[in-house]
C-alpha positions in Angstrom: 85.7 1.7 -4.1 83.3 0.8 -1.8 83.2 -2.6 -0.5 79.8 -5.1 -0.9 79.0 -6.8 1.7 76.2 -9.4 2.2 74.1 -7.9 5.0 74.4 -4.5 2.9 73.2 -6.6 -0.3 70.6 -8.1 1.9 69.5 -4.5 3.3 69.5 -3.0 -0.3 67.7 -5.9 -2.1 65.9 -8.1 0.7 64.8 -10.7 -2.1 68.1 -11.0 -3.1 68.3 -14.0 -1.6 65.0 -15.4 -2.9 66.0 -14.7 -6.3 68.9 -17.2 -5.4 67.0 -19.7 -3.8 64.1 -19.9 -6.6 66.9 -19.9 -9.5 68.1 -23.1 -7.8 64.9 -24.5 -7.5 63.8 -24.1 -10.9 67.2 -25.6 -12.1 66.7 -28.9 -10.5 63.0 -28.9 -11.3 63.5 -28.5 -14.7 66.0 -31.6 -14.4 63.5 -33.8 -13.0 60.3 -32.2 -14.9 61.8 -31.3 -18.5 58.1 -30.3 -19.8 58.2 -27.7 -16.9 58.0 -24.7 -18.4 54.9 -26.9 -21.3 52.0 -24.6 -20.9 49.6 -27.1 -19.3 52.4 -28.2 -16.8 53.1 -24.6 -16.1 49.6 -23.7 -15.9 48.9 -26.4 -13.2 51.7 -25.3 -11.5 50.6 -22.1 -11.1 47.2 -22.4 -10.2 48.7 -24.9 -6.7 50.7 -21.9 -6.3 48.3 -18.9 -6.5 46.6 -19.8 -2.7 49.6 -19.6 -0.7 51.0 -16.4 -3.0 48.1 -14.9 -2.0 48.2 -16.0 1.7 51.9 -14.8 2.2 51.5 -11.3 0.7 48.8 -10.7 3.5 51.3 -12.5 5.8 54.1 -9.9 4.8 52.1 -6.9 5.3 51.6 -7.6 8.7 55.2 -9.0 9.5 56.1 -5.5 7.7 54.3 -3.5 9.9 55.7 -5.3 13.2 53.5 -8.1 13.9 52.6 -11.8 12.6 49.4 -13.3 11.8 48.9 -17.3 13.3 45.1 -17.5 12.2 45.5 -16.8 8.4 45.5 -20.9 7.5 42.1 -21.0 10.2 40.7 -18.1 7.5 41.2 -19.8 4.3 38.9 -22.7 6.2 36.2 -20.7 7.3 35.9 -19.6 3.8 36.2 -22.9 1.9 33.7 -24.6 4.2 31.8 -21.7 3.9 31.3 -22.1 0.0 31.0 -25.7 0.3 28.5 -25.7 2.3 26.5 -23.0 0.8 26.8 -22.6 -2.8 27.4 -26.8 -3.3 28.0 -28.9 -6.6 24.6 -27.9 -8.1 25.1 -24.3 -7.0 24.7 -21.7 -9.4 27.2 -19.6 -10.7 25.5 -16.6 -9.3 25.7 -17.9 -6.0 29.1 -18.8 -6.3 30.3 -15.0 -6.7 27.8 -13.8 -3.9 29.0 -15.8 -1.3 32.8 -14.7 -2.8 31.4 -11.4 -1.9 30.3 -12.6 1.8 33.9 -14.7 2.4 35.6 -11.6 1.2 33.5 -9.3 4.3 34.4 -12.3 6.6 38.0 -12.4 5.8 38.2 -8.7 6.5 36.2 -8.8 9.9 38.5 -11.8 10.8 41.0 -9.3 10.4 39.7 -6.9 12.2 39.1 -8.5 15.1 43.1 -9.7 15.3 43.6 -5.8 14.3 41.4 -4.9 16.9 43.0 -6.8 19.7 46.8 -6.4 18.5 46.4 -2.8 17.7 43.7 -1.5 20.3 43.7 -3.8 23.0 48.1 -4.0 22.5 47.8 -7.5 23.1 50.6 -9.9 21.7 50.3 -10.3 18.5 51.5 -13.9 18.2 49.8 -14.9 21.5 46.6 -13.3 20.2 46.5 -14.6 16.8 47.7 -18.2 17.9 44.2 -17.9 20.0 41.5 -16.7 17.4 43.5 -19.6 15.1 41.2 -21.9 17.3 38.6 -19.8 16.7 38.3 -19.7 12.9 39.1 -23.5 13.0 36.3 -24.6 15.6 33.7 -22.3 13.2 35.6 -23.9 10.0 34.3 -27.2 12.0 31.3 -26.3 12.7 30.3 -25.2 9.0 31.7 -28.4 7.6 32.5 -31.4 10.1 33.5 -33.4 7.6 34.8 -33.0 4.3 33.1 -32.9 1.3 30.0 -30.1 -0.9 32.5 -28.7 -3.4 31.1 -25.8 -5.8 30.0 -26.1 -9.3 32.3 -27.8 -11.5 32.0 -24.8 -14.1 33.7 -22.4 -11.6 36.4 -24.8 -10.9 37.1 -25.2 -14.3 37.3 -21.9 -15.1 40.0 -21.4 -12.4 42.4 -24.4 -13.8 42.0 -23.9 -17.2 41.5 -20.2 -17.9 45.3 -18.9 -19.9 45.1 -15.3 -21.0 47.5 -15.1 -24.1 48.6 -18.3 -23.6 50.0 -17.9 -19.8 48.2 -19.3 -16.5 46.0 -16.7 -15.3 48.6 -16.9 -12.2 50.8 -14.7 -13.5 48.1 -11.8 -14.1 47.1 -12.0 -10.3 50.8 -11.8 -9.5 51.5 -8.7 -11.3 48.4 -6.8 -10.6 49.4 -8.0 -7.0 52.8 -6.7 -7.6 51.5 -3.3 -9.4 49.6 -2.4 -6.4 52.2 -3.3 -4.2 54.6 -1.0 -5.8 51.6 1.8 -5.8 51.2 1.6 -2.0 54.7 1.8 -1.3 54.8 5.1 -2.9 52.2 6.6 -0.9 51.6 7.8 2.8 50.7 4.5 4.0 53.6 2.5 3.0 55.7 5.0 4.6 53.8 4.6 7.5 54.2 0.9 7.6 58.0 0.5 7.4 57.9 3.6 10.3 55.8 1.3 12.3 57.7 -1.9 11.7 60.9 -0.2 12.0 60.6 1.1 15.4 56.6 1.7 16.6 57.4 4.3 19.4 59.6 6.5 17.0 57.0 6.5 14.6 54.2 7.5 17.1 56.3 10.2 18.7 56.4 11.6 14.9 52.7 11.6 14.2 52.6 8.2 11.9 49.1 6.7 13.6 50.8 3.6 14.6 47.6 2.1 15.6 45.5 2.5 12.4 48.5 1.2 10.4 48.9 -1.7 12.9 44.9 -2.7 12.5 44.9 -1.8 8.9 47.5 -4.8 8.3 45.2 -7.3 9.5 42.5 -6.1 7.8 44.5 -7.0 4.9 45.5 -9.9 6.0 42.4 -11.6 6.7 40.8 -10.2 3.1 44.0 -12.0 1.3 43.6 -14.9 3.7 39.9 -14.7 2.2 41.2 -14.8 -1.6 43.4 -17.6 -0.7 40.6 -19.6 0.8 38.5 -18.7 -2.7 41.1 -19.9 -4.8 42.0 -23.1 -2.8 38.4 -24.2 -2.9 38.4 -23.3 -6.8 41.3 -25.1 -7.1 39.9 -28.4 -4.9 36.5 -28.1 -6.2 35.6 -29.7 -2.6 35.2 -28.7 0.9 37.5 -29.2 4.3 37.6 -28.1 7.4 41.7 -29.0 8.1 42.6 -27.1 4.5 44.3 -24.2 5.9 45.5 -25.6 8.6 49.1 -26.0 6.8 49.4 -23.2 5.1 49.9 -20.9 8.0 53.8 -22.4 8.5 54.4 -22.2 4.9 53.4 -18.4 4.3 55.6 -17.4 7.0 58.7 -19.8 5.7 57.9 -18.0 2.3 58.1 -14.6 3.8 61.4 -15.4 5.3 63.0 -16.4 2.1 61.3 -13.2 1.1 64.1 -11.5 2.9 61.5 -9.5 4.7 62.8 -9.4 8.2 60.1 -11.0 11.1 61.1 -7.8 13.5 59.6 -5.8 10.9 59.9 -2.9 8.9 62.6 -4.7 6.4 61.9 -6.4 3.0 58.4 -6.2 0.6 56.0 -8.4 -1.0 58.1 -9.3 -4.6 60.3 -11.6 -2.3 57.9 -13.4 -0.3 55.7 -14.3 -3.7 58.9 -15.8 -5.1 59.5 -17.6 -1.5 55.9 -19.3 -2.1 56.5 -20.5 -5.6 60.1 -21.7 -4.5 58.3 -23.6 -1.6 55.6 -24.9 -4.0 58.9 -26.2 -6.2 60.3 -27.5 -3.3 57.4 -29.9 -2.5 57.4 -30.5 -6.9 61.1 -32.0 -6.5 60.4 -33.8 -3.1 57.6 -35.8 -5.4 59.7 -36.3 -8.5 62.2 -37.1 -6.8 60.3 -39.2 -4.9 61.4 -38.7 -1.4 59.7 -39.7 1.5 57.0 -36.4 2.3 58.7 -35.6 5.9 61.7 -34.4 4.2 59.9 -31.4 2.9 59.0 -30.1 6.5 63.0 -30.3 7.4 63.9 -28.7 4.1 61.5 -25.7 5.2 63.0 -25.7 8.3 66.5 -25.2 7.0 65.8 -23.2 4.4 64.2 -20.4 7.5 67.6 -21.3 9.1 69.8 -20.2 6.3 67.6 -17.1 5.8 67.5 -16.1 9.3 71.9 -17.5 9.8 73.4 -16.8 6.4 73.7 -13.1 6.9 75.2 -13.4 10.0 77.5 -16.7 9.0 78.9 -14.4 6.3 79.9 -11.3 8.7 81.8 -13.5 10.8 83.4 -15.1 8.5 84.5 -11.7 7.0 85.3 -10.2 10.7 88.0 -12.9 10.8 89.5 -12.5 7.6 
């Protein structure tokens, strides 16, 4: 009989570990927070979540495919001061959804320009997108140098309180998110990305075009960096510059607990979603349990420590057995 070990586990099922780590999170929420799972609680929940779910799946496309992206918190900004500024608290609906259309374009061209310069230009890709973080934040400043518009109350309602069949609206995102995910993997282009993270050169010396994958990941990220920002300002019903600033940290830490490996080409997008929600439990029990706020930055930083240690913690351990 064959014999298990963890980094086989871990290679076969990358969110393996997530699964572990969320089942553990939900346990001792549900201790502290007994009407967790009470459909307004859970529907609140949810709707804090959705924004940096959405943020991390662009994040692990782009860690898939071999590279990282630092200006994705700077993105969500631009967009939130954007309809903050524009569409307002006496907005209309109808100009709510037009300038969704316009933040979407931006959050793709964002994209494209750290696709551009990563995948073109083969510029680093954490050096590069670290710069055009200060980018999108200085025009984030500039639309909005201090906080406050907001968008009608109407469309923020309709993001917190909207339950199809009785379950947050959360969950439907997720699985579309999920369905597509599983689509794309099936098809030229996802075969193309683990090629690329796996090993660029390889791939390039076998046709795969490397450099249209590379950009196309950015692209992607930016235009979920774009749906984040949407969804934050829904959620917020108010404008700020610093929003994203955050967020950037905490979708990579999520995609990490995804099990979806920073050199790339290793892991998917069902593991880093359940990274986000266990980090958005993780900050639930650091308030219930009323623990002083810093503590939440070193349990991220631990938790990326056991992802990135476990693995190789366990192998030794074995080798000397």
């Amino acid at each position: 009989m064959k014999r298990i070990t963890w980094s086989g586990l871990m290679s076969r099922y990358p969110a393996f570990f997530a699964l572990i780590l969320l089942t553990f999170a939900v346990i001792v929420n549900f201790i502290l927070q007994p009407n967790m799972f009470a459909e307004d609680t859970l529907n609140s929940n949810m709707r804090v979540f959705l924004p940096i779910i959405l943020l991390t799946v662009g994040q692990a496309i782009v860690i898939l495919g071999g590279g990282i992206d630092i200006s994705v918190g700077a993105i969500v900004s631009i967009v939130n001061a954007i309809l903050a500024t524009r569409v307002g608290l006496e907005g209309s609906s109808g100009a709510m959804w037009q300038y969704v259309a316009v933040c979407l374009a931006i959050g793709a061209l964002a994209g494209a320009i750290n696709g551009y310069f990563v995948a073109y230009l083969r510029l680093q890709p954490i050096i590069t997108t670290y710069a055009t973080s200060f980018l999108y934040a200085g025009i984030a400043l500039f639309i909005l140098p201090n906080p406050g518009g907001g968008i009608p109350a109407i469309i923020a309602n309709l993001y917190r309180n909207t339950t199809p069949l009785g379950l947050p609206a959360a969950f439907f995102v997720i699985a579309i998110i999920l369905g597509l995910w599983f689509f794309i993997r099936s098809t030229r282009f996802g075969n193309y990305l683990y090629a690329v993270g796996g090993k660029a050169q390889a791939a390039y010396e076998t046709a795969v075009p490397v450099t249209w994958v590379q950009f196309s990941t950015y692209v992607i990220s930016g235009l979920m960096a774009a749906l984040s920002g949407i969804a934050i300002t829904m959620l917020s019903g108010s404008g700020n510059a610093e929003i994203g600033a955050a967020m950037t940290l905490n979708s990579i830490t999520a995609v990490v607990i995804g099990g979806t490996a920073l050199s790339g080409g290793v892991g998917g997008v069902a593991g880093p979603v359940m990274g986000a929600i266990t980090l958005g439990i993780f900050q639930n029990i650091v308030s219930f349990a009323q623990i002083n706020t810093w503590w939440e930055t070193l349990v991220k930083a631990l938790i990326i420590v056991a992802a990135l240690a476990t693995p190789g913690i366990i192998n030794l351990f074995r080798r000397r057995t």
